[in-house]
C-alpha positions in Angstrom: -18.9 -12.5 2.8 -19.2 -10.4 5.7 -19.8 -7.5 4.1 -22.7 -9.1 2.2 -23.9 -10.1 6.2 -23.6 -6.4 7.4 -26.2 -5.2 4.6 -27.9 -8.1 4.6 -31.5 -6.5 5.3 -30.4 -3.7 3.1 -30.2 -6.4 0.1 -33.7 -8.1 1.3 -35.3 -5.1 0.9 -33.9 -4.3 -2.6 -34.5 -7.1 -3.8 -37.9 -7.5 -2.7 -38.5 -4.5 -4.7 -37.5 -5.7 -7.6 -39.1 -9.2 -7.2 -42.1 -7.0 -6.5 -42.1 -4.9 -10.0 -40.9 -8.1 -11.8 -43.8 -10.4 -10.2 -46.3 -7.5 -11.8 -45.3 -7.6 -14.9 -44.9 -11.4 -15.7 -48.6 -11.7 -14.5 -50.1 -8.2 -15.2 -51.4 -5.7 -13.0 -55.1 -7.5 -12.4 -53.5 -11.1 -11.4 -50.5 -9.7 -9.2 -52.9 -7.5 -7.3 -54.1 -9.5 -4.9 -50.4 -10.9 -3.9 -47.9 -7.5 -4.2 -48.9 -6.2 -0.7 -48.3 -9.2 0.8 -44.9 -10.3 -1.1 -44.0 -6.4 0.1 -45.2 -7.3 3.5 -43.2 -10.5 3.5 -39.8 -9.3 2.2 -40.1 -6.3 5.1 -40.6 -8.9 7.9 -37.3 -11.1 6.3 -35.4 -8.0 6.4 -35.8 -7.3 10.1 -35.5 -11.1 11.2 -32.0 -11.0 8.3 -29.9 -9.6 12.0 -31.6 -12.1 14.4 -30.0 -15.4 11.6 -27.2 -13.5 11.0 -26.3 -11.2 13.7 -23.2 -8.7 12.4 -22.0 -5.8 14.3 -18.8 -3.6 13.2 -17.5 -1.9 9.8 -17.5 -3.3 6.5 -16.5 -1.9 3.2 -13.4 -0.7 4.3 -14.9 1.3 6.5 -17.8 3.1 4.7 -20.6 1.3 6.9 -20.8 0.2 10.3 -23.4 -1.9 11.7 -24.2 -0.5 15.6 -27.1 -0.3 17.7 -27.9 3.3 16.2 -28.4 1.6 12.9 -30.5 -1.0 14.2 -32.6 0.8 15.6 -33.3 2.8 12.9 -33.6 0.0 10.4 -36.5 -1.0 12.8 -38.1 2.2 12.2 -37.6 2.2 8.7 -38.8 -1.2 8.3 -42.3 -0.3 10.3 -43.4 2.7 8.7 -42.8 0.8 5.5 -44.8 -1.9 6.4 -47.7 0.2 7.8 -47.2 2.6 4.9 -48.1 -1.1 2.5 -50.8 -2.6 4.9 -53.1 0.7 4.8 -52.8 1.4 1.1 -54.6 -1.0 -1.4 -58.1 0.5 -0.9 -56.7 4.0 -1.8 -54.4 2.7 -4.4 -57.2 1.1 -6.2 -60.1 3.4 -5.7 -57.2 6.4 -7.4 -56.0 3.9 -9.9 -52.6 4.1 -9.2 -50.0 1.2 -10.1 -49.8 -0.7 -7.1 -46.5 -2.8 -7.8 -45.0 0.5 -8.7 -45.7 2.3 -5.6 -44.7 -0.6 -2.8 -41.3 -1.0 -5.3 -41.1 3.0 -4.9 -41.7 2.8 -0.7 -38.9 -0.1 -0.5 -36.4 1.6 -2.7 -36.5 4.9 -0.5 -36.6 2.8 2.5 -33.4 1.1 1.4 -32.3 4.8 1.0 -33.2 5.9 4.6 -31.1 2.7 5.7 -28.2 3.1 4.4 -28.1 6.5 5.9 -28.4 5.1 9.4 -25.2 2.9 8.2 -22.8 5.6 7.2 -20.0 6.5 8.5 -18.4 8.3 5.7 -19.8 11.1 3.6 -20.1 9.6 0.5 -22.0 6.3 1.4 -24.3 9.4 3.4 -24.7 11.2 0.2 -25.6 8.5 -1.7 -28.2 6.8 0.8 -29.8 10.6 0.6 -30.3 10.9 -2.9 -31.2 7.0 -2.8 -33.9 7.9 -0.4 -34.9 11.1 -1.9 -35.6 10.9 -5.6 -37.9 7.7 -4.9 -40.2 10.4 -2.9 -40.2 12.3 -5.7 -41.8 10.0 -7.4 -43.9 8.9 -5.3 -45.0 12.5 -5.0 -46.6 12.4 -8.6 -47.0 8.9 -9.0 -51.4 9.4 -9.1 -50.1 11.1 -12.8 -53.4 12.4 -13.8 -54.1 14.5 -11.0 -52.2 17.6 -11.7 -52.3 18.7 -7.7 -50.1 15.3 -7.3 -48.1 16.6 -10.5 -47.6 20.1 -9.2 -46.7 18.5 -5.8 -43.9 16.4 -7.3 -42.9 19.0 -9.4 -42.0 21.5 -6.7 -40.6 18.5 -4.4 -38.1 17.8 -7.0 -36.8 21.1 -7.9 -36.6 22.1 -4.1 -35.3 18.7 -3.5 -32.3 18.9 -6.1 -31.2 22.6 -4.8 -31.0 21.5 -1.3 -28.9 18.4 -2.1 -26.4 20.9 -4.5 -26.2 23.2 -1.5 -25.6 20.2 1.1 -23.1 18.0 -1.5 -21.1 21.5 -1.0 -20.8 21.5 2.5 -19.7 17.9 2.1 -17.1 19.1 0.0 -16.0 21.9 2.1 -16.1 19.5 4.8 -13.6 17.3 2.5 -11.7 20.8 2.0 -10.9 20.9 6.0 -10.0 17.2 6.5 -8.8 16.0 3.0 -10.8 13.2 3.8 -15.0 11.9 3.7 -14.5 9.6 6.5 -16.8 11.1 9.8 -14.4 10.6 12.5 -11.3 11.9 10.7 -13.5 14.7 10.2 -14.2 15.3 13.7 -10.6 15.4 14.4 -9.8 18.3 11.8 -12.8 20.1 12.9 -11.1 20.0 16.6 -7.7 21.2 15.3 -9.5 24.3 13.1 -10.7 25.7 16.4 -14.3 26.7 17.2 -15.5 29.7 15.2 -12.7 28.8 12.3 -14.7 30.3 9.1 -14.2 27.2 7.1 -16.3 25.1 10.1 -18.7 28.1 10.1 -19.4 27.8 6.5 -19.3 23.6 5.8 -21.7 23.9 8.5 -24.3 26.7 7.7 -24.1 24.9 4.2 -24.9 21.2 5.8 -27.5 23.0 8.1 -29.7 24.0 5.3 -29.0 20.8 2.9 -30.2 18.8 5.4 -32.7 21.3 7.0 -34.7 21.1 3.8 -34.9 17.2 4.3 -36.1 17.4 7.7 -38.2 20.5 7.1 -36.6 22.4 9.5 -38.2 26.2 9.2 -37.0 28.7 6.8 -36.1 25.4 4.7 -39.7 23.9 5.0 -41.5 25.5 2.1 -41.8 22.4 -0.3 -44.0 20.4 2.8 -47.4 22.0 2.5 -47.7 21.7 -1.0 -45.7 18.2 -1.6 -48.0 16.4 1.1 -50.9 18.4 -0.2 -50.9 17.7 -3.2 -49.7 14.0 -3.4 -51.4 10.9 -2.7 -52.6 10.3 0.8 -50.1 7.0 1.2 -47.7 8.7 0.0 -47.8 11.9 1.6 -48.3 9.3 4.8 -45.0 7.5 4.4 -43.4 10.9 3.4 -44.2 12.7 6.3 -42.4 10.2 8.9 -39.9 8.0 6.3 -37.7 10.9 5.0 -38.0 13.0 8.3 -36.2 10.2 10.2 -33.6 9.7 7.7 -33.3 12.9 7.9 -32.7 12.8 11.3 -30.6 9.9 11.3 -28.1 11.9 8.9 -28.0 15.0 10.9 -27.1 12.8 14.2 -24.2 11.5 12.5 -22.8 14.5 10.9 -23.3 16.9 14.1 -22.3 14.4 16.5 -19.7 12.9 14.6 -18.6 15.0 11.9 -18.9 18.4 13.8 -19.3 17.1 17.2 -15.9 19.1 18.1 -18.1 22.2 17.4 -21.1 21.9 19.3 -20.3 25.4 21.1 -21.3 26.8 17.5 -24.2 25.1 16.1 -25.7 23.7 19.5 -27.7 27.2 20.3 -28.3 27.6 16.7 -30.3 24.3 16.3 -31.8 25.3 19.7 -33.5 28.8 17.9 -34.1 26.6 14.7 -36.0 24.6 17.1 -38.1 27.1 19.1 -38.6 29.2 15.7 -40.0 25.8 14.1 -42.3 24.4 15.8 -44.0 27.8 16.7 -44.5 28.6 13.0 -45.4 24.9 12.5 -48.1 25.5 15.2 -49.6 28.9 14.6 -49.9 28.2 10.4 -51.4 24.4 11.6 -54.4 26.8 13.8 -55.6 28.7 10.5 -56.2 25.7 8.4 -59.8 23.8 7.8 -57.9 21.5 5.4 -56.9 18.4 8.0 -54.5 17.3 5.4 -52.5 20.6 4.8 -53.2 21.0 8.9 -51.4 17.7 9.5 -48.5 19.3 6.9 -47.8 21.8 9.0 -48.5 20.3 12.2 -45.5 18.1 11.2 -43.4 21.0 10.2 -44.1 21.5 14.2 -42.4 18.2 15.3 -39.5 18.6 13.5 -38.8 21.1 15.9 -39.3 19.3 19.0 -36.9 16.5 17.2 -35.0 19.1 16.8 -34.7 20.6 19.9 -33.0 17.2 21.1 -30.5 17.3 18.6 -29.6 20.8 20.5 -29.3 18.8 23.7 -26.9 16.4 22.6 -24.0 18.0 24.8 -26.4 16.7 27.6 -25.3 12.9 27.0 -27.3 9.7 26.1 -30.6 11.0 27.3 -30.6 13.6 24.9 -30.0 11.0 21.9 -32.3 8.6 23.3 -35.0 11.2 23.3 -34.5 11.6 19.7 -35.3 8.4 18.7 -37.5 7.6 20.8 -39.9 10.6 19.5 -38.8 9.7 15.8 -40.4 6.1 16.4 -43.7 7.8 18.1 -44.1 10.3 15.8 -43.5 8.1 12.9 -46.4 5.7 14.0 -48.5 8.3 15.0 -48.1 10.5 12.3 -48.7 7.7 9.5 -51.8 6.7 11.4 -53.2 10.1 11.2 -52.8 10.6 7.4 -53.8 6.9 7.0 -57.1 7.4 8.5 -57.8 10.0 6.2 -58.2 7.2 3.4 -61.0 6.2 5.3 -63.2 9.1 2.8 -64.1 8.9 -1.1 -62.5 12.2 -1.3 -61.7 13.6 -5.2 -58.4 13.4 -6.4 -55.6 14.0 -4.0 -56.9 16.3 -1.6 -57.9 15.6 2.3 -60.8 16.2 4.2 -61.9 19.4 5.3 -63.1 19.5 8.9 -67.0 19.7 7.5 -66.4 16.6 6.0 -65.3 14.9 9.1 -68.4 16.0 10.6 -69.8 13.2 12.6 -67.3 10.3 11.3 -68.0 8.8 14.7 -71.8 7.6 13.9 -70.5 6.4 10.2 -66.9 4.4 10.9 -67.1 4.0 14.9 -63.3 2.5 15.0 -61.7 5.0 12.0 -63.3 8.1 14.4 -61.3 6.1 17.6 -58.5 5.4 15.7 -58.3 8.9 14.5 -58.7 10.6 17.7 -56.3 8.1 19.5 -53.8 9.1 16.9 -54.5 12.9 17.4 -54.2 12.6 21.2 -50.9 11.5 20.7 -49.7 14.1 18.3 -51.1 16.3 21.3 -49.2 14.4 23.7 -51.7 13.5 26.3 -51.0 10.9 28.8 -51.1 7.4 28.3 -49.9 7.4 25.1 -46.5 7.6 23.8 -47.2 10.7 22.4 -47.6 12.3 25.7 -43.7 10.2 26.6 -42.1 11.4 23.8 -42.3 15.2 24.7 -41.9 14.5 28.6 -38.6 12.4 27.4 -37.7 15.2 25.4 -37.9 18.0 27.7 -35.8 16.5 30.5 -32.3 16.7 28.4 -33.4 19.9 27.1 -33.3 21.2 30.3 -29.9 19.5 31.3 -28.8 20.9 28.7 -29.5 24.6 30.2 -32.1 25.3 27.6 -35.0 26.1 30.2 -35.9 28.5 27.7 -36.6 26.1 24.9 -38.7 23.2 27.1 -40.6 26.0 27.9 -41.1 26.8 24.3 -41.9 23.1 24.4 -44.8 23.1 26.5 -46.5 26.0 25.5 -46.6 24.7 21.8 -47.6 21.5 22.8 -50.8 23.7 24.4 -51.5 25.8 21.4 -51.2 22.5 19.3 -53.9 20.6 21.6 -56.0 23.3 19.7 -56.5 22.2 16.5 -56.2 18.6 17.2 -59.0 18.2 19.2 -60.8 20.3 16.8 -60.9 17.9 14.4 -62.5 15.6 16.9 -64.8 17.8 18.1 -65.8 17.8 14.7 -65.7 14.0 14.3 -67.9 13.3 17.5 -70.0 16.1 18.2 -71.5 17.6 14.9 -74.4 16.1 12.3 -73.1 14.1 9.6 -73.6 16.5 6.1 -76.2 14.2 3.8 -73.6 15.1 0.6 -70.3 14.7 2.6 -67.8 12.2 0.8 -68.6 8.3 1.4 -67.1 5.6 3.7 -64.4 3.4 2.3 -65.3 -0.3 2.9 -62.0 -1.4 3.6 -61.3 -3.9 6.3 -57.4 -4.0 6.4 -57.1 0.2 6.6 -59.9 -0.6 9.2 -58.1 -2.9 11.6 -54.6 -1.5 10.5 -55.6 1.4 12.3 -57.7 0.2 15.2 -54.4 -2.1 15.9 -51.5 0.5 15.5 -53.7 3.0 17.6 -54.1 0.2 20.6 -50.2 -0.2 20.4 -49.6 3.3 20.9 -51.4 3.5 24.0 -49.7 0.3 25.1 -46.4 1.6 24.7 -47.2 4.9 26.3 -47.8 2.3 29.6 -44.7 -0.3 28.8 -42.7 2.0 26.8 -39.1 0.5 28.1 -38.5 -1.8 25.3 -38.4 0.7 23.0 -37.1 3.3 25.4 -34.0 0.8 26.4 -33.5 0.2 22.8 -33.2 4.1 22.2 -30.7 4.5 24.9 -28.6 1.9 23.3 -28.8 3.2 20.3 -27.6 6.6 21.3 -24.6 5.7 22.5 -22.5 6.0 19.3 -24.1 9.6 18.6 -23.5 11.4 22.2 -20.7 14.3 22.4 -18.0 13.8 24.5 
């Protein structure tokens, strides 16, 4: 019975999936309509209040999950993007003519996914909470099927996707081949005894490196974004962009700080360069595109490595792991909320807006304009928002860390990035509306979705310790020692 406890949310959320699809088809798309976001909606909010009934902290199954503060916190983070990803979705979803039960069933089956790599503790229940949060992005990907952008998106997604997951299942296996044994911590103990530059570290670990580079877009391993968020639906590039990248995340903080803690000497200063080397080429591509959609692709390619360059610092303690979560949560809300608001135009198929056709948003949607340039000041990282605390949090450690090279890298992307986010404003506030630009979307709940998510990250860039306090607490079980 406890082990039905420690995955209790887990559970809620898989079986509000189903219920969802099953609801659909007893009463038919038209009828269930109305009711699937909010059934969604509901079995989310029971899945985050499952731990407050039933509080369980420790391992269960025998060892392959463990229930910490690291996992709650991430099952938080899930458990909002998925949320916001199903309140800001129904206009698009019905305007496009995509199955609805299908694609909140698809969100909370790769949530489930994400979650149950924030609970591993052993390489196969990692694995599996991967592919279990992977393949439903792939179909989500393609899921507006007669669009052949979203086809072509989904398409590349899935080939990429399955390459990267054979080259990172073998650095699992090599990493089996060292410790005769998937469990994390025995791991990290045979790591230890090979020695620091033993080859058969170096290559379990350049193999993990680009498996689960790929996942988190990490640069040479982010080809597949532009396209896949391109081309797909605009909810579902929304949720893809933040969902996947923190279980990404989540999964590289366990291996490296687990796993291959013991060599930290060898892949520390090569996820530092990965770092520098990503978000510049994130940054400089981001400039030379009028897309916003594609510009948002890359700009996100660009926070990976400012995630990333935390994950460098991790020899510098709980500060360092702390600012990693913290900036996954504020970039996952921040991020969604910036693709969201592009559902606010009647744009053809799949693609986004160009920056003529935001051309004076502010005089036709007054709160999607603020809501979108909120949203884009904190992708910037200007003060009050927590934007702006999630790079200041981030640089600190980095430089405890003795990488006063890469905060500097830091800062001067964060300028170059201020660039082409304000452009897009710019455009939104201070240029005549175009007479044949695409129309408004009427929609009231995207509206005040927006308007409310955008007020709460400028509250929580003023009273950020909750969630900054939770971070730290949550950090513990990933810091080097």
């Amino acid at each position: 019975m406890s082990d039905v406890v420690a995955v209790l949310p887990e559970a809620i959320v898989a079986a509000t999936a189903i219920f969802v699809l099953a609801f659909a088809a007893t009463l038919g798309d038209e009828r269930a309509r109305p009711w699937v976001p909010w059934l969604t909606l509901l079995g989310l909010i029971a899945a985050l209040a499952a731990p407050l009934a039933y509080p369980f902290t420790g391992l269960a199954f025998r060892g392959f999950v463990l229930v910490d503060q690291f996992s709650a916190f991430f099952r938080l983070v899930f458990v909002v993007l998925a949320a916001f990803t199903v309140v800001v979705a129904p206009s698009y979803l019905r305007r496009e003519r995509v199955p609805e039960a299908e694609f909140y069933a698809t969100v909370l089956f790769s949530t489930v996914g994400a979650m149950t790599i924030a609970l591993s503790t052993d390489l196969i229940t990692l694995f599996v909470g991967i592919e279990l949060m992977s393949i439903p992005v792939y179909v989500l990907a393609g899921l507006q099927r007669r669009d052949r952008y979203a086809n072509e998106a989904a398409l590349k997604y899935f080939l990429l996707g399955a390459f990267s997951s054979a080259i990172l299942v073998y650095g699992f296996a090599w990493l089996f081949g060292i410790a005769g044994t998937t469990d994390l911590a025995q791991i990290a103990t045979a790591v230890g005894r090979a020695g620091l530059g033993s080859p058969e570290v170096v290559i379990a670990l350049a193999l993990v490196t680009a498996g689960l580079g790929f996942k988190a877009a990490v640069v040479p391993f982010h080809q597949w974004t532009p396209d896949a968020y391109d081309g797909a639906p605009t909810p579902s590039t929304a949720f893809m962009s933040v969902a996947p990248k923190a279980a990404a995340f989540a999964a590289i903080l366990r291996v490296m700080a687990t796993a291959l803690g013991p060599a930290q000497a060898d892949w520390g200063v090569v996820f530092a360069v990965l770092a520098a080397v990503t978000m510049t080429a994130g940054n400089v591509v981001a400039l030379a595109q009028t897309n916003v959609k594609r510009m948002l692709a890359y700009s996100s390619i660009a926070h990976t490595g400012y995630i990333l360059a935390g994950v460098a610092a991790l020899d510098a303690g709980t500060s360092a792991g702390a600012a990693v979560l913290f900036y996954l949560f504020a970039y996952g809300v921040m991020n969604l909320g910036a693709f969201a608001c592009l559902m606010l135009l009647d744009l053809e198929g799949t693609r986004g807006a160009t920056l003529e056709e935001l051309n004076g948003l502010w005089s036709r949607h007054p709160a999607g304009a603020l809501a979108f340039t909120v949203f884009l000041v904190n992708l910037t990282g200007i003060p009050p928002t927590i934007g702006f605390l999630g790079k200041f949090l981030m640089i600190q450690p980095v430089l405890d860390a003795g990488l006063g090279w890469l905060a500097v890298a830091i800062a001067l992307n964060a300028v170059l990035a201020a660039f082409y986010y304000l452009r897009v404003v710019v455009h939104m506030f201070m240029y005549d509306p175009d007479a044949k630009g695409p129309r408004v979307v009427p929609a009231r709940l995207l509206s005040v979705s927006l308007v409310v998510v955008a007020l709460v990250t400028i509250l929580l860039g003023v009273l950020p310790d909750p969630i900054h306090a939770f971070a730290l607490r949550a950090a513990e079980p990933v810091v080097i020692r």
